[in-house]
N, C-alpha and C positions, 0 to 999 in steps of 0.2 A: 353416732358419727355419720353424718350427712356425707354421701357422696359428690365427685367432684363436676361439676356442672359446668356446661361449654352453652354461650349463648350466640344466636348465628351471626350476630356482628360482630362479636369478637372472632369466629373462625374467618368470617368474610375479611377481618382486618388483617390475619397472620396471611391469607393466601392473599392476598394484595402487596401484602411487604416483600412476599417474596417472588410471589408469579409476575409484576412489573418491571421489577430492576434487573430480574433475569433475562426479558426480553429484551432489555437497552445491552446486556453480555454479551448474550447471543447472536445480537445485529451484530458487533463489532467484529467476535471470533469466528463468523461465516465468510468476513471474506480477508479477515487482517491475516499476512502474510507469516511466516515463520510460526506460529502459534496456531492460526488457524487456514483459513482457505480449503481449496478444494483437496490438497494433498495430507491434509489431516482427516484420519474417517472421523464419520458424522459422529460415532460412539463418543468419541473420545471429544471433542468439540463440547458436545450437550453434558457429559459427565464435569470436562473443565469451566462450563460456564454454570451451573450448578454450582459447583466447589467457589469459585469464583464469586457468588451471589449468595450464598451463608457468610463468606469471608467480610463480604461489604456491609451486611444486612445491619448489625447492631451502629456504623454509625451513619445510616441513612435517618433524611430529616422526618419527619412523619408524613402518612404516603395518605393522598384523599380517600375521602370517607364513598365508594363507590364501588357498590355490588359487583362482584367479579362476572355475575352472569347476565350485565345488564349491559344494555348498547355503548352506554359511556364507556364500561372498562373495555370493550373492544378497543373503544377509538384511541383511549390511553394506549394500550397495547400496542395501535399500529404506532403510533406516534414515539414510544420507546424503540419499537425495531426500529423505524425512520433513521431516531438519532444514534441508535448505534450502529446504523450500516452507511450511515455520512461518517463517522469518526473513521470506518475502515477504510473511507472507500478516498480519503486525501492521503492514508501511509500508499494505499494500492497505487496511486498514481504515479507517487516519487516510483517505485520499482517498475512501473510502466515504461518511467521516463530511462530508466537504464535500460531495460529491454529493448528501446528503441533505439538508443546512443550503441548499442552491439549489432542492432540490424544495421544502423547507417554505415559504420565501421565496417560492417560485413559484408554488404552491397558494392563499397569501395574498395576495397582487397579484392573482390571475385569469389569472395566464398560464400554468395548467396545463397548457392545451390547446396550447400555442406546445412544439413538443417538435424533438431534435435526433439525429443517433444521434450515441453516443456509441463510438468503437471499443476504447477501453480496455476496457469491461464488455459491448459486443457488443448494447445493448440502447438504446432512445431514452428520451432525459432532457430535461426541463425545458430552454430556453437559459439559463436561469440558473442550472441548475447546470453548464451545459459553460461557462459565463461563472467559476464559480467556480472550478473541475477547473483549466481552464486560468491560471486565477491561481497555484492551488496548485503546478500544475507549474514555472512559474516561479522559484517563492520556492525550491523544491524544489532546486531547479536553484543558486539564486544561493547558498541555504544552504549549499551544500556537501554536500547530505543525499546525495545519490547516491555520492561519496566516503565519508562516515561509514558508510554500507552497505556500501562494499566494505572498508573498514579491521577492519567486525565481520566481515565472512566470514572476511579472513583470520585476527582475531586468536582466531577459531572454534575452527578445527583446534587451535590450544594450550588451548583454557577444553577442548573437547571433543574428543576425538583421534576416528582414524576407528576403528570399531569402539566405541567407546561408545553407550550408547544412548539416548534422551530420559529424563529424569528421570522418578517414576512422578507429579508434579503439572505436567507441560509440558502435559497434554491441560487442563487445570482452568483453566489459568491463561492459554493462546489461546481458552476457553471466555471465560475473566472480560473479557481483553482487545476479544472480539466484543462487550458491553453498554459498551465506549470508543466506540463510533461514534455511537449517539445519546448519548452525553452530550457528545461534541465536537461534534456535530452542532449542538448545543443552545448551545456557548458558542458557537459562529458565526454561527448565525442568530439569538439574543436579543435583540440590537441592534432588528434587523429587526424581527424578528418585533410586537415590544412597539412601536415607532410603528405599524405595520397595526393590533396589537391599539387603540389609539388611536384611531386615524381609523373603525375599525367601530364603537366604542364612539361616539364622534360622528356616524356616520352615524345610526345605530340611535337618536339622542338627536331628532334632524332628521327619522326617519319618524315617530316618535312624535306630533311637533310638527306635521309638515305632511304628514299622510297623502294629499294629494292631490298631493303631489309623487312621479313618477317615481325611486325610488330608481334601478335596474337603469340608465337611460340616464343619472344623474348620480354616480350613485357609482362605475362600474367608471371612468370616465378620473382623478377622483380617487384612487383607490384605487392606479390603475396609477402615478399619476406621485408617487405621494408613496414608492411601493413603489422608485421607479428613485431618488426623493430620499434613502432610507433608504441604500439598496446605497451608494452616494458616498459618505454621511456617514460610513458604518460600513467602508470600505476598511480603514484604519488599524488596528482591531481583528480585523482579520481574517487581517494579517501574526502579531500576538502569539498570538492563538488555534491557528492553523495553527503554529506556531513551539513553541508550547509542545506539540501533540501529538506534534510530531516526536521533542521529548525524551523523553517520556513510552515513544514505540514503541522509541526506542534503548536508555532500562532497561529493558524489560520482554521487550530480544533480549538483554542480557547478562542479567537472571535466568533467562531459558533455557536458559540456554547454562550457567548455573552460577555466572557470573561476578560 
């Protein structure tokens, strides 16, 4: 009975099947939010995109015939993290863009100085915008969006096989996608923003009128509760808002991808 015999292109084939399509995983759950990013430890991140990349592996297309320890699979390599850290990095903007629609909101009320850290982005934000973040995360969640991310990775490997490489306008076009975060920024916080602008244009009407009245001690708790009256009324449009971004990030991962 002859023993079982391994020859080194077929080992080089099995760690190619799996050491490249894990790299395009790992790009993505390094900075994609709710699932991965900086507030998920790194353990669990590398174990989920592992799991993740056996999960994928039987129907990925067949992966180039190129020695894993050779300069070419580097470049494959970088070229897979490339494209999974582009897929992450147009969901990271839409949550950017709420981030910033709670700082504007929050600059406007006077509660600028009211700050939280935030561990997603590593850095302290307004409480209303981790009051928005964590809205966003939610709907994220109920949407299903974290599903629809992993159904583009997989259906990735087929629009883009491994070994392809970014289109020559995928730099231009997460370029155009980064000016998406103040204009969603802007459809979220308008609501808001336009009663403040209201109430200032009213205040400013009332110093004019009675300059012997203390604006600074009557106008910031106005200012502040009409600001927490605005957020309430504008909830509703902030499910559509966020909703429609998410669509928007999901064309703009298949025209990357080619698809």
């Amino acid at each position: 009975m002859s023993a079982l015999t391994l020859t080194a292109e077929q080992i080089n084939a099995w760690v190619g099947l799996v050491l490249w399509p894990m790299f395009r995983v790992a790009g993505l759950l390094s900075i994609l939010p709710t699932i991965g990013g900086g507030e998920v430890p790194v353990r669990v991140r590398v174990g989920l995109a592992f799991l993740m990349t056996l999960l994928i592996v039987p129907s990925l297309p067949p992966m180039p015939e190129v020695d894993p320890l050779s300069v070419d699979s580097i470049i494959i390599s970088f070229q897979q993290m490339l494209i999974g850290v582009a897929m992450g990095l147009l969901i990271v903007v839409v949550f950017n863009a709420v981030t910033l629609a709670g700082e504007s909101i929050a600059i406007t009320m006077g509660l600028g100085f009211a700050l939280m850290n935030d561990p997603q982005n590593g850095a302290q934000v307004p409480t209303v915008s981790q009051f928005y973040l964590i809205m966003a995360t939610l709907l994220f969640l109920a949407f299903d969006g974290h599903h629809a991310v992993l159904l583009l990775l997989s259906a990735s490997f087929s629009l883009m096989p491994v070994g392809e490489p970014l289109a020559d306008d995928a730099l231009w076009l997460l370029v155009r996608w980064g000016g998406m975060m103040f204009t969603g920024a802007l459809s979220i916080a308008l609501p808001a923003l336009a009663a403040m602008l209201t109430v200032n244009m009213i205040m400013g009407i009332i110093t004019r009128a009675a300059p012997q009245m203390n604006i600074f001690s009557v106008g910031f708790p106005i200012t502040m509760t009409v600001g927490f009256v605005a957020i309430l009324f504008t909830l509703p449009t902030f499910k559509f808002s966020f909703e429609a971004l998410l669509m928007q990030a999901q064309s703009t991962i298949a025209s990357l991808l080619g698809g």
